[in-house]
GUKOLVEX-977893 format. One line per 4 residues: number of its first residue (from 1); their letters; for each residue x, y, z of N, C-alpha, C. Coordinates in steps of 0.001 Angstrom, whole numbers. Example, Ala and Ser with C-alpha at 12.3 -4.5 7.8 and 13.67 -1.06 7.14 Angstrom:
% residues 2
1> AS> 13190 -5690 7800 12300 -4500 7800 13200 -3300 7800; 12850 -2250 7080 13670 -1060 7140 12900 30 7870
//
This chain:
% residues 53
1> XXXX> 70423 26225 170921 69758 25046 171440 68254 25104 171175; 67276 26002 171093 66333 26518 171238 65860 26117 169348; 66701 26320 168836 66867 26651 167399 66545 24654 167168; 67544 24011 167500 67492 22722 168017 66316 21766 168176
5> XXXX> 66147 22707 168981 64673 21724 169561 63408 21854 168633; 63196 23386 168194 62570 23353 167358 62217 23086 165958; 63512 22942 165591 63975 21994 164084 63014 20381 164478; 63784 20098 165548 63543 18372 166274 61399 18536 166386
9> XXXX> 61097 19110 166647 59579 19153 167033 59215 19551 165581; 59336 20237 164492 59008 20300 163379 58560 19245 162701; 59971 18391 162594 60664 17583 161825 59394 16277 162075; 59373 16394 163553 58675 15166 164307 57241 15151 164180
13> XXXX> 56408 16281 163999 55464 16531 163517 55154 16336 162262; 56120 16769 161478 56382 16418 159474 56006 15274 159512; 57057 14333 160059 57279 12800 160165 56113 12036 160650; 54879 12645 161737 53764 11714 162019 52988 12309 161214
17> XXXX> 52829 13320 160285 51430 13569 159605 52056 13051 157885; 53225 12727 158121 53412 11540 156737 53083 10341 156713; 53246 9679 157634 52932 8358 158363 51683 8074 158823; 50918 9163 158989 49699 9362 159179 48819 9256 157678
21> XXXX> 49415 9754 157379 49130 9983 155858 49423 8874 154854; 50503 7851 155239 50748 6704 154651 49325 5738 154941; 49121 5632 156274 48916 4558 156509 47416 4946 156580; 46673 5903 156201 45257 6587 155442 45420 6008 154668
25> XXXX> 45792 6278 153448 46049 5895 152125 45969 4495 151973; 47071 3606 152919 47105 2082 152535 45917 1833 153207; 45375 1884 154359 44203 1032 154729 42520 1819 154262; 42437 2539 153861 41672 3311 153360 41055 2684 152149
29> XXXX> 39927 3703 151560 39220 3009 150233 40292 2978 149377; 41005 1352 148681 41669 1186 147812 41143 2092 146565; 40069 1860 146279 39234 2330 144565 39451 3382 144484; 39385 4274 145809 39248 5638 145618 40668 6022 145639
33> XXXX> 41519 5914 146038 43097 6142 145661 43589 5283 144534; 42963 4645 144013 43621 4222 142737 43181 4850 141619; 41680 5508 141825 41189 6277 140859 41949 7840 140959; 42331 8050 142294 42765 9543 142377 44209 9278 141223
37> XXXX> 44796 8246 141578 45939 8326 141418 45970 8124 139407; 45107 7663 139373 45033 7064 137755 44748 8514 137211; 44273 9234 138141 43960 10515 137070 45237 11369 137327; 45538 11393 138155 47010 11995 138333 48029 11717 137126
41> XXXX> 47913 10301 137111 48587 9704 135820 48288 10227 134711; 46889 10254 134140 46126 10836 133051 46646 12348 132741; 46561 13022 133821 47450 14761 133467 48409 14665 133357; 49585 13666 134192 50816 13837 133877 51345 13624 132081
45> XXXX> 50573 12327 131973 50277 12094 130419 50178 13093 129636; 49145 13670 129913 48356 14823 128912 49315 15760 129035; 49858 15903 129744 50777 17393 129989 51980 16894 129579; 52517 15874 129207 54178 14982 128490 53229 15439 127144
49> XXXX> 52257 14681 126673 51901 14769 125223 52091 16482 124635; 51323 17301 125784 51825 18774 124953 52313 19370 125195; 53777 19174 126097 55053 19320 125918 55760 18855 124558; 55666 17677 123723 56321 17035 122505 56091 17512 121404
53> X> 54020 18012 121214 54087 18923 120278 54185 20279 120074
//
């Protein structure tokens, strides 16, 4: 039971610092998460391109 509860309080904690974390992100500086994210894009890119050759 113990085992239980503490899974449940984990989980519930996980769950508000995601949501927490969502809703940073959406109401937050748009520019600046679109720029984070564009560069995110940019490595994922760069790192597909030299994987192929």
């Amino acid at each position: 039971m113990n085992k239980t509860i503490g899974n449940l309080a984990f989980l519930s904690i996980l769950g508000a610092v995601t949501v927490a974390f969502a809703i940073s992100f959406g109401m937050g500086d748009r520019a600046f998460a679109e720029k984070q994210l564009r560069k995110f894009e940019n490595k994922v890119n760069k790192e597909d391109r030299n994987d192929i050759q």
